[in-house]
Rosetta silent file (secondary structure, phi, psi, omega in degrees, C-alpha in Angstrom):
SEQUENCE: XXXXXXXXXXXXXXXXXXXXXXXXXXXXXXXXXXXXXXXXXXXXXXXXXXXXXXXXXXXXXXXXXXXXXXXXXXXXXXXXXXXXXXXXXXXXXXXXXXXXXXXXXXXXXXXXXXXXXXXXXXXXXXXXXXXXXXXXXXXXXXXXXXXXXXXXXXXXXXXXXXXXXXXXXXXXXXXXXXXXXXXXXXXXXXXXXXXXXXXXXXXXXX
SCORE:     score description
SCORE:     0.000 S_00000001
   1 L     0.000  129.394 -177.961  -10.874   22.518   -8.768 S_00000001
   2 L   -77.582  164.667  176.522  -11.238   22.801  -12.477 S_00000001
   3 H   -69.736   -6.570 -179.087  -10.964   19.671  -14.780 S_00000001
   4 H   -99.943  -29.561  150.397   -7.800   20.429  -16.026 S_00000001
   5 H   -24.152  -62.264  177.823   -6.347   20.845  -13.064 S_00000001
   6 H   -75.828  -24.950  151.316   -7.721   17.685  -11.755 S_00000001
   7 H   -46.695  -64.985 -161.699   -6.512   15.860  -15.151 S_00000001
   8 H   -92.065    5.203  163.542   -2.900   16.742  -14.906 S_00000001
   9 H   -81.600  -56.739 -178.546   -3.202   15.786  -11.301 S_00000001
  10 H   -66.576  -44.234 -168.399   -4.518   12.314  -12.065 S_00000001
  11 H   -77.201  -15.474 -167.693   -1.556   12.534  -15.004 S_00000001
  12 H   -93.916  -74.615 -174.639    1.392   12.957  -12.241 S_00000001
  13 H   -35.052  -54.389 -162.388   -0.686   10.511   -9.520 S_00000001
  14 H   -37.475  -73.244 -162.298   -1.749    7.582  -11.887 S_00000001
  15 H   -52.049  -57.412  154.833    1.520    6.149  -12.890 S_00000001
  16 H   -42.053  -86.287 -177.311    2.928    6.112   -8.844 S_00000001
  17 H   -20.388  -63.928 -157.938   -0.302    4.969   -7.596 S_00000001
  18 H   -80.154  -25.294  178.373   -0.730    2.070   -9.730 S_00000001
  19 H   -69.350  -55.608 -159.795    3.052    1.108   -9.549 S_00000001
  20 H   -79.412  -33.591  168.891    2.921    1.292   -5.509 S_00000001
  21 H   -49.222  -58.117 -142.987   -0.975   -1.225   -5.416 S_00000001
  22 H   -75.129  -47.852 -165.829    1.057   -3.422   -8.038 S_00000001
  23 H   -74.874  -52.152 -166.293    4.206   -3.852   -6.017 S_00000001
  24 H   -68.343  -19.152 -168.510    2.451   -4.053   -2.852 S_00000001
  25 H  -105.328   -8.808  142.724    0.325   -6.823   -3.287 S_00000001
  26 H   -43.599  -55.311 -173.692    2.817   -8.563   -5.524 S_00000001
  27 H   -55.553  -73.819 -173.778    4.815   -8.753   -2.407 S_00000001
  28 H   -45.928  -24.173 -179.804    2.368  -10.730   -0.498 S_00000001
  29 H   -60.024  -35.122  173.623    1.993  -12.626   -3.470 S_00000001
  30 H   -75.717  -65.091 -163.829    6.137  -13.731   -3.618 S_00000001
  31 H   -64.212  -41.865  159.173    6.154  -14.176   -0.206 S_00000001
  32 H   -17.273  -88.011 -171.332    3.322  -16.574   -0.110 S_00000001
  33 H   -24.048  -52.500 -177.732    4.774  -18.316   -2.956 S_00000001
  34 H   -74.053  -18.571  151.525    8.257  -18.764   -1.166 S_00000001
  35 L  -114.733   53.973  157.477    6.763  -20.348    1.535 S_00000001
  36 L   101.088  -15.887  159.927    4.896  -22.823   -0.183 S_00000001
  37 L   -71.238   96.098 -173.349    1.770  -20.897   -1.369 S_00000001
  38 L   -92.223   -2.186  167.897    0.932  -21.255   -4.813 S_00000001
  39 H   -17.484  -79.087 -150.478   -2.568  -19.562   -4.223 S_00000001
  40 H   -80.918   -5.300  172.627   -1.725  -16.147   -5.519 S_00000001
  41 H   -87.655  -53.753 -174.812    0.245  -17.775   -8.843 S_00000001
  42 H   -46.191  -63.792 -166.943   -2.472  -19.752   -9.386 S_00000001
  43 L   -73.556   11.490  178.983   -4.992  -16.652   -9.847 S_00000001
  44 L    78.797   -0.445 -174.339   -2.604  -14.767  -11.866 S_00000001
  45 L  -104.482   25.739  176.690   -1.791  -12.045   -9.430 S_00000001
  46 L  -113.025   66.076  154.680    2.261  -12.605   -9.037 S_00000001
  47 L  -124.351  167.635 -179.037    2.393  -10.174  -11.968 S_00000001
  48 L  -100.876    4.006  157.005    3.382   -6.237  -12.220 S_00000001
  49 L   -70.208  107.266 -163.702   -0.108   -5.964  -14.344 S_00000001
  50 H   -45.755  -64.975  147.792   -1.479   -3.519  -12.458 S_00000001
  51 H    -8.568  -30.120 -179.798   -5.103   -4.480  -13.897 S_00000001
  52 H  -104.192   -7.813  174.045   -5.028   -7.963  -11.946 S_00000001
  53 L  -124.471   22.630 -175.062   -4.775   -5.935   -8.381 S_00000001
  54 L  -100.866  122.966  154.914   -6.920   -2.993   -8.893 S_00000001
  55 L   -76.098  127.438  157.357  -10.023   -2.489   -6.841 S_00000001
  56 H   -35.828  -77.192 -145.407  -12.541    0.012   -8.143 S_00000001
  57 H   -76.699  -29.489 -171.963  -13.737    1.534   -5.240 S_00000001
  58 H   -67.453  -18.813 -176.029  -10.162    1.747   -3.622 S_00000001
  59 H   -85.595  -10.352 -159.981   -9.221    3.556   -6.749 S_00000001
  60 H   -84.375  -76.314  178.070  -12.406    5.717   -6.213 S_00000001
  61 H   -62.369  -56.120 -179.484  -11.267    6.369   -2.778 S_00000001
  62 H   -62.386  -42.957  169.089   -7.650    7.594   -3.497 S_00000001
  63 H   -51.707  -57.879  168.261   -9.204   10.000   -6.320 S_00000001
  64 H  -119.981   26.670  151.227  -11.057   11.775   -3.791 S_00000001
  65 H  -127.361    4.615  173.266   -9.431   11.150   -0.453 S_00000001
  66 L    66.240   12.064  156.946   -5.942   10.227   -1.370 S_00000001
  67 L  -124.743  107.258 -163.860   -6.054    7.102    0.560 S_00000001
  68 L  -107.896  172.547 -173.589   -6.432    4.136   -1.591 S_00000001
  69 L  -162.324  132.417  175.246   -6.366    0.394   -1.509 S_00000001
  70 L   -97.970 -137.291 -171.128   -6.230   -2.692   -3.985 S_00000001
  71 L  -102.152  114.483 -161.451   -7.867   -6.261   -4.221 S_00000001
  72 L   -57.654  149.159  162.331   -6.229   -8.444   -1.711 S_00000001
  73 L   -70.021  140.779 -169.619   -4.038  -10.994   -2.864 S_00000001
  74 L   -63.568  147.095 -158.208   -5.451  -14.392   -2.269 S_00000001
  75 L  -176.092  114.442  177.876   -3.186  -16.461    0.458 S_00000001
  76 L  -104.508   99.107 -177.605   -4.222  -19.871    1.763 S_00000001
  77 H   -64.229  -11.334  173.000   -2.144  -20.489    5.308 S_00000001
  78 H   -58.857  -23.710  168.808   -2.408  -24.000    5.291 S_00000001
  79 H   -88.309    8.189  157.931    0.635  -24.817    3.070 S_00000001
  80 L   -66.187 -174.827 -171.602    2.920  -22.752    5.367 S_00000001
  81 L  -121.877  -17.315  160.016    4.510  -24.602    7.828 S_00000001
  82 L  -136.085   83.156 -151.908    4.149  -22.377   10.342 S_00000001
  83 H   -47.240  -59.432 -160.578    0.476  -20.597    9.426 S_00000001
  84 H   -53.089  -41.849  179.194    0.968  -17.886   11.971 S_00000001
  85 H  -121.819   21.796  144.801    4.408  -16.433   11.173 S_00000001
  86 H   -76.040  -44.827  174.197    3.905  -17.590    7.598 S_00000001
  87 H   -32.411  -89.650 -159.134    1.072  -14.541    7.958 S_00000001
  88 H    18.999  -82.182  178.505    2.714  -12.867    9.512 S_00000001
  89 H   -46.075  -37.124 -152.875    5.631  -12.397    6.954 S_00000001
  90 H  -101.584   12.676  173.905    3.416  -12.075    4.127 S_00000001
  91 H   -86.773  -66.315  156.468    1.354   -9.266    6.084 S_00000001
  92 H   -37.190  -31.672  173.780    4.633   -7.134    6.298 S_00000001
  93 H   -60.462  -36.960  149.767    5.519   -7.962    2.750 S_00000001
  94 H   -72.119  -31.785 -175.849    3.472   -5.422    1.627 S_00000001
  95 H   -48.634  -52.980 -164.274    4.168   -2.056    3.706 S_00000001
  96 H   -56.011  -20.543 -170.356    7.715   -3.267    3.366 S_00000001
  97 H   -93.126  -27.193 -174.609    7.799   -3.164   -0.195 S_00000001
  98 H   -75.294  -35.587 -178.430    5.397   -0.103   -0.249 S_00000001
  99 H   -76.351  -26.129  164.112    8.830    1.959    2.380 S_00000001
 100 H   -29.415  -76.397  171.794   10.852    0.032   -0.203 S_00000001
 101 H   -35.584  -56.443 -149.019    9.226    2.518   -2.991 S_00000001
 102 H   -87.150  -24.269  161.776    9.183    5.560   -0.775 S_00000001
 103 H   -62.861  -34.915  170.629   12.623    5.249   -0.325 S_00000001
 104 H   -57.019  -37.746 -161.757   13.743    4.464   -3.458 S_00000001
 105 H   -77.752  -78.141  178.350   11.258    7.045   -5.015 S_00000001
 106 H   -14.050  -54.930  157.618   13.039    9.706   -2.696 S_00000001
 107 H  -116.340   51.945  143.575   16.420    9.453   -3.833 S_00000001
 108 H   -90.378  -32.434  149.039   16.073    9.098   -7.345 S_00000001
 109 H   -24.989  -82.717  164.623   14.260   12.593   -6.708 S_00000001
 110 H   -49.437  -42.809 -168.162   17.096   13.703   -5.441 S_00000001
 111 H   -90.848  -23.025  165.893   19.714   12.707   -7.608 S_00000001
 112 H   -52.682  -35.984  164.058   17.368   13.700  -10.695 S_00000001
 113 H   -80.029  -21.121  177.256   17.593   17.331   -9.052 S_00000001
 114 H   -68.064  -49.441 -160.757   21.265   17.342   -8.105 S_00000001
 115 L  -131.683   69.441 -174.651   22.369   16.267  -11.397 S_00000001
 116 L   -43.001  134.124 -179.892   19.387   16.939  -14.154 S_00000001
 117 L  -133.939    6.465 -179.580   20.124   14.793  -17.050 S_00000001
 118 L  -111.745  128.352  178.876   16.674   15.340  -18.603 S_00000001
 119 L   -54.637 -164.591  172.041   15.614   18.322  -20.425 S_00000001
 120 H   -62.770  -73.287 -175.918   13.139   20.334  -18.398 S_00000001
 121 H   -52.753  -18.776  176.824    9.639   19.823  -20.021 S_00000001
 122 H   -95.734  -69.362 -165.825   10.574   15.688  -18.920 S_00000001
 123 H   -45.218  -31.463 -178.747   12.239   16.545  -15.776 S_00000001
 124 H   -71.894  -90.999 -162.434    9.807   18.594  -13.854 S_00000001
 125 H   -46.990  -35.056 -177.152    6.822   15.873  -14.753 S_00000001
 126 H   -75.048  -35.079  179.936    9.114   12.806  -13.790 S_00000001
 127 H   -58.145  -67.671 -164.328   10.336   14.846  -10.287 S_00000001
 128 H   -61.914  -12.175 -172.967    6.883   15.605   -9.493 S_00000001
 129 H   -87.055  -53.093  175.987    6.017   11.802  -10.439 S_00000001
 130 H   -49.506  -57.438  158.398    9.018   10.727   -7.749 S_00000001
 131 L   -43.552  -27.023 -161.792    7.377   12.904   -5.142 S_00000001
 132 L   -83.367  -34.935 -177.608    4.394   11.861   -5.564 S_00000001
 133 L   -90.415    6.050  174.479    5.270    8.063   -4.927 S_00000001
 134 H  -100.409  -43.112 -169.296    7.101    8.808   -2.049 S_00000001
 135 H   -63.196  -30.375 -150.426    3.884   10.476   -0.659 S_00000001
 136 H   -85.766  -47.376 -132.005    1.909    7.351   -2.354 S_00000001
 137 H   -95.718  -46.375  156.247    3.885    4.679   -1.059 S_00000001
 138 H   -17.993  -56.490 -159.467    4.285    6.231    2.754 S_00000001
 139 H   -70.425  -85.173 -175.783    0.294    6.473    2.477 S_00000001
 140 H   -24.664  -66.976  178.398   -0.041    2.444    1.852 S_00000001
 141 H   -35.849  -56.583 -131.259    2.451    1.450    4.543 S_00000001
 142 H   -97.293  -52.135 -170.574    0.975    3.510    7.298 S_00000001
 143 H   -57.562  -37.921  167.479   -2.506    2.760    6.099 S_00000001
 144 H   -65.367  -35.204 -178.757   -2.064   -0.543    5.741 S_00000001
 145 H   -78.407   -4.386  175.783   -0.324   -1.113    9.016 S_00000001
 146 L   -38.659  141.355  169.444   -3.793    0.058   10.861 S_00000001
 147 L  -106.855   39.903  155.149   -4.436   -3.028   12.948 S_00000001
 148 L  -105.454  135.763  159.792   -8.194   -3.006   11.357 S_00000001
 149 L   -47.036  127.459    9.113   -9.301   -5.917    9.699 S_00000001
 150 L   -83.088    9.868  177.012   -8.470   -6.772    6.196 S_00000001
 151 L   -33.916  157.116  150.509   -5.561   -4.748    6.772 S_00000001
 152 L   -70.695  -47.219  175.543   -2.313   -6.002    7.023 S_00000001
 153 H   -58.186   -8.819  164.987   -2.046   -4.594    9.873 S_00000001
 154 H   -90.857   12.943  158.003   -4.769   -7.029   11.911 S_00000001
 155 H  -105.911  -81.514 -172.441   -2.725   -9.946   10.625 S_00000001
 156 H   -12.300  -53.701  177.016    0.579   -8.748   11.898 S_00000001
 157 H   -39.157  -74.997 -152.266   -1.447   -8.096   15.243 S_00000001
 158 H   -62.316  -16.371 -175.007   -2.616  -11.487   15.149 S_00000001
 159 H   -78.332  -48.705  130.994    0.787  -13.183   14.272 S_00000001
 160 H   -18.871  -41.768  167.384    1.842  -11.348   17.480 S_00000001
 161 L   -56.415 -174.303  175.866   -1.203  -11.964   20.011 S_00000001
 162 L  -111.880  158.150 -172.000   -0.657  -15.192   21.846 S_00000001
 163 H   -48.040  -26.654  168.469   -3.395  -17.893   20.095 S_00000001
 164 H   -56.696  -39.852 -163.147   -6.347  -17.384   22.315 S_00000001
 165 H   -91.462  -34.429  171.135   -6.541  -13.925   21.813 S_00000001
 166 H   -75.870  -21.343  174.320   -5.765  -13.690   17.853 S_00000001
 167 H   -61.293  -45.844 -173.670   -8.545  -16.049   17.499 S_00000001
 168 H   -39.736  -67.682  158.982  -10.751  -13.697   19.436 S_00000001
 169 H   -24.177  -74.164 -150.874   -9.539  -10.702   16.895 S_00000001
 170 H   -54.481    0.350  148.578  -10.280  -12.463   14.251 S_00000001
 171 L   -50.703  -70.944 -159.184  -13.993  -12.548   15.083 S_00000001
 172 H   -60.328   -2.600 -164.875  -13.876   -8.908   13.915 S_00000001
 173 H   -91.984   -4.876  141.351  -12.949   -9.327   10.428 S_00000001
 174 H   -57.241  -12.929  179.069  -16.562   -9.751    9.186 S_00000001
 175 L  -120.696    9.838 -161.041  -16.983   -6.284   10.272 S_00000001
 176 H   -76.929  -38.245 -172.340  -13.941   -4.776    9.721 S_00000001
 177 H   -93.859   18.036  167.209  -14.483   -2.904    6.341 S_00000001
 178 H  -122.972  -10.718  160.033  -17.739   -1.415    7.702 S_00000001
 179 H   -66.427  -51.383  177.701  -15.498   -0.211   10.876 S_00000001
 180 H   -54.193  -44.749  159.858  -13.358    1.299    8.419 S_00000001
 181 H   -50.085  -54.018 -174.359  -16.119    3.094    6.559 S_00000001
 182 H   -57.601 -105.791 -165.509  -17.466    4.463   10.034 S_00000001
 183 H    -5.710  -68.588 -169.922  -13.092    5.491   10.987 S_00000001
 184 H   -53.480  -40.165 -161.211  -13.038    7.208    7.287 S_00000001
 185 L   -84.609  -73.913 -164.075  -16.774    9.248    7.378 S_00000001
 186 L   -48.598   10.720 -161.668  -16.127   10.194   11.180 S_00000001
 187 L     3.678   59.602 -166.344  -12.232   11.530    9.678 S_00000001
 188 L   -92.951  -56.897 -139.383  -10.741    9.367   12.516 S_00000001
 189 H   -89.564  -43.359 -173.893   -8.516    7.517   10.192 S_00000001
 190 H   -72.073  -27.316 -158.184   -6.939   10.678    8.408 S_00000001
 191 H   -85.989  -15.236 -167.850   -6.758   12.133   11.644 S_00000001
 192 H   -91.091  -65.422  170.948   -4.461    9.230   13.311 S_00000001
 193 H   -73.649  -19.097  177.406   -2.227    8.754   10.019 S_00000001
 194 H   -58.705  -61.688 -152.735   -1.977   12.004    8.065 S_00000001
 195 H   -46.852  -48.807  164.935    0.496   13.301   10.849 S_00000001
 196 H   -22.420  -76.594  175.608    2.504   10.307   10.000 S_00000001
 197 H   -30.930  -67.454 -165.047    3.048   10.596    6.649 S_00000001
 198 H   -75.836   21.178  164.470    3.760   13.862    6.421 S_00000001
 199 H   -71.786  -83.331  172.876    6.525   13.142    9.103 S_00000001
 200 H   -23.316  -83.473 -146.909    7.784   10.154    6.915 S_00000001
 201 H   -81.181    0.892  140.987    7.432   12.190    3.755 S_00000001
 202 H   -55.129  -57.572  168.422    9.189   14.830    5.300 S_00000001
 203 H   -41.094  -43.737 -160.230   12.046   12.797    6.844 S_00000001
 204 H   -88.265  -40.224 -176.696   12.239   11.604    3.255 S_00000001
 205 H  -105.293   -7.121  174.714   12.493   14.523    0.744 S_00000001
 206 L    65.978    0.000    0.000   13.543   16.950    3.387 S_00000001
């Protein structure tokens, strides 16, 4: 791939990408907050500056494997009232916000091609921007819902086991991001979720 090629790729991707990290981990961040978790206010992350959620290496990872990740939002369960399905919720608060996007992203696509209201030289770069985030946002959810630790998806799990057993999980979650590293080099992880997507981002843009 030449550099400019990979430049005006990175010029379509960026803007999606950075949009669908910001929103998702905002979301855990409100929903904390609304039940009683001022953690993630406190630190500054229930903003849309992208810059206050970005991980390096996750962005590192999405450049060359197109599956990315940001810096978790911080979440203390002790001021819920119910720790377990206070997770819970706020585990699902991101995907959900990330099929939020891909839906959203999807038909604005669409109605930007049905009824162009943009010249060309704009329209083409913003369509291809819309696509991109339905592909982006699709990616997060599914990837996220992985029930490996720090995912979201091993807290949903555990807000779901019965208590003996989430405790048990949750012994893995010192090891979880070097499981993940194995699942990714072994191309286990792409091989379990790519079909997904491109179902979903089929489904979506038709």
């Amino acid at each position: 791939m030449d550099m400019q090629h990979l430049l005006q790729q990175l010029i379509i991707l960026a803007p999606p990408f950075l949009f669908a990290l910001t929103f998702h981990e905002l979301a855990h961040g409100y929903v904390a907050w609304n039940l009683g978790d001022p953690t993630a206010r406190n630190a500054g992350r229930l903003t849309m500056n992208p810059l206050k959620h970005l991980d390096p290496l996750g962005v590192l990872a999405f450049i060359i494997m197109k599956i990315g990740w940001a810096k978790p939002v911080p979440v203390n369960p002790v001021y819920f009232r119910d720790p377990r399905k206070g997770m819970l919720l706020v585990a699902l608060a991101g995907p959900g916000a990330n099929m939020v996007l891909a839906v959203a992203s999807a038909l604005l696509v669409k109605l930007l091609l049905m009824f162009p209201f943009l010249p060309m030289f704009v329209l083409m770069p913003v369509a291809q921007m819309l696509a991109a985030s339905v592909w982006i946002n699709v990616m997060l959810a599914v990837f996220n819902i992985l029930p490996i630790p720090p995912l979201d998806g091993s807290k949903i799990l555990m807000g779901i086991l019965p208590p003996d057993m989430a405790r048990s999980y949750e012994k893995l979650e010192p090891f979880g991001f070097i499981l993940l590293l194995v699942l990714f080099y072994l191309g286990i992880i792409s091989k379990v979720i790519m079909p997904i997507i491109r179902f979903a981002n089929t489904l979506l843009l038709g």
